[in-house]
C-alpha positions in Angstrom: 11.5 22.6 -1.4 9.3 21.0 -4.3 5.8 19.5 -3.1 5.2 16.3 -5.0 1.9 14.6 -4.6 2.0 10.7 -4.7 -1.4 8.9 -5.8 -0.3 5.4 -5.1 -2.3 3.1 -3.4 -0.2 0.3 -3.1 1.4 0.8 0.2 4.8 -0.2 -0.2 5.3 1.4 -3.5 3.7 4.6 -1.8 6.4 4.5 1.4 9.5 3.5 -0.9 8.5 6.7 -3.1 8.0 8.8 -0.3 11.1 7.8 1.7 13.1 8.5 -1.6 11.8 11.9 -2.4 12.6 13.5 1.2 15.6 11.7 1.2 16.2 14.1 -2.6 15.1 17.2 -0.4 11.8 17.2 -1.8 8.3 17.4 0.2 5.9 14.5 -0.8 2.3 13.8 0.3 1.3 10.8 -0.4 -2.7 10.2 0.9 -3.7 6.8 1.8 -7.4 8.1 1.6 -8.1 8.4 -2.0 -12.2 9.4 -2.2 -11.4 13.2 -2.5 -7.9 13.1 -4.4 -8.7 16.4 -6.4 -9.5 18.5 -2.9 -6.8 17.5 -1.4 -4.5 18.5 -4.5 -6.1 21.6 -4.7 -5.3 22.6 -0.8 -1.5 20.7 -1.4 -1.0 23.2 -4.2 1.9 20.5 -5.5 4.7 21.4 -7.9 4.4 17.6 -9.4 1.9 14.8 -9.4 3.0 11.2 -9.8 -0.1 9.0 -10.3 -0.8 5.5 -10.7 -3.9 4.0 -12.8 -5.1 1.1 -11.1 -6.6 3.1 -7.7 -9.6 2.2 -5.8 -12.9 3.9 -6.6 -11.7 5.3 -9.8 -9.0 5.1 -12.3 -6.0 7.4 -12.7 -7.5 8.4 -16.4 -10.4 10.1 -14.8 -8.7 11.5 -11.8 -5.9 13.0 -14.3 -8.7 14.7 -16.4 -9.9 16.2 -13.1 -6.7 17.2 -11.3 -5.9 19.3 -14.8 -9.1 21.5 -14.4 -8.0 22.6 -10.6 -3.8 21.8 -11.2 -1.1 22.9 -14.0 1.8 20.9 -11.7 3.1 18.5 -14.2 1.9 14.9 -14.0 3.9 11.8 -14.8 1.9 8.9 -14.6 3.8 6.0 -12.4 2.2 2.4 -13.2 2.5 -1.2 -13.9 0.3 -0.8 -16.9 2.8 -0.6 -20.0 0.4 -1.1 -23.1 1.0 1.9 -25.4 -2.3 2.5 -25.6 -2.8 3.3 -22.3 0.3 5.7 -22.7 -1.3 7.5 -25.5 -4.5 7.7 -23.8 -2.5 8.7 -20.1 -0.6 11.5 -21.9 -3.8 12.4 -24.4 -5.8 13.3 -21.3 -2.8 15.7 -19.6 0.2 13.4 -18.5 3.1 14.8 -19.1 5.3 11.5 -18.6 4.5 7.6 -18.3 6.6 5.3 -16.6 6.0 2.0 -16.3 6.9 -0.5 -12.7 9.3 -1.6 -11.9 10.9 1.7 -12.6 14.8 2.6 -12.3 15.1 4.8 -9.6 17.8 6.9 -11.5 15.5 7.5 -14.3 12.9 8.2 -11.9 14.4 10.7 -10.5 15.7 12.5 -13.3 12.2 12.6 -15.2 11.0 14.2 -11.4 13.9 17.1 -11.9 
């Protein structure tokens, strides 16, 4: 079973993604907590990463730069944020994927496979 990491602090968004990857058979942790995101990556040891931008305490540009110097898990950024630049500058730091909300949840899912 695949560990996915979920770095969403929006609650709802966070449950609804969680809820719809175990109901695909994979194994998500998704932290409501997020002052030590890249420890608690490390000791998850996930197979995927889907991270938001706007996140309390720091931005999911600087905690994407992080979690690639402890994690090689691919990392699709999941956010509301659809300027192009931040795109460029999302997959320029180690993203491998940027989808923007409200996201289909068929295209989600096949971007996560």
């Amino acid at each position: 079973m695949q560990k996915i990491l979920i770095i969403e602090d929006d609650p709802v968004i966070r449950d609804e993604l969680s809820l719809l990857l175990t109901n695909e058979g994979y194994s998500p942790l998704a932290p409501a907590d997020f002052t030590d995101i890249p420890a608690q990556a490390a000791r998850y040891a996930p197979d995927l990463i889907l991270l938001d931008i706007n996140l309390p305490g720091q931005d999911g540009f600087s905690l994407c730069a992080k979690l690639r110097k402890l994690i090689q898990a691919p990392i699709i950024f999941v956010t509301s944020r659809d300027s192009g630049l931040d795109e460029v500058r999302a997959l320029s730091l180690g993203g491998d994927d940027y989808i923007t909300k409200p996201y289909s949840i068929p295209v989600l899912l096949t971007r996560i496979k």
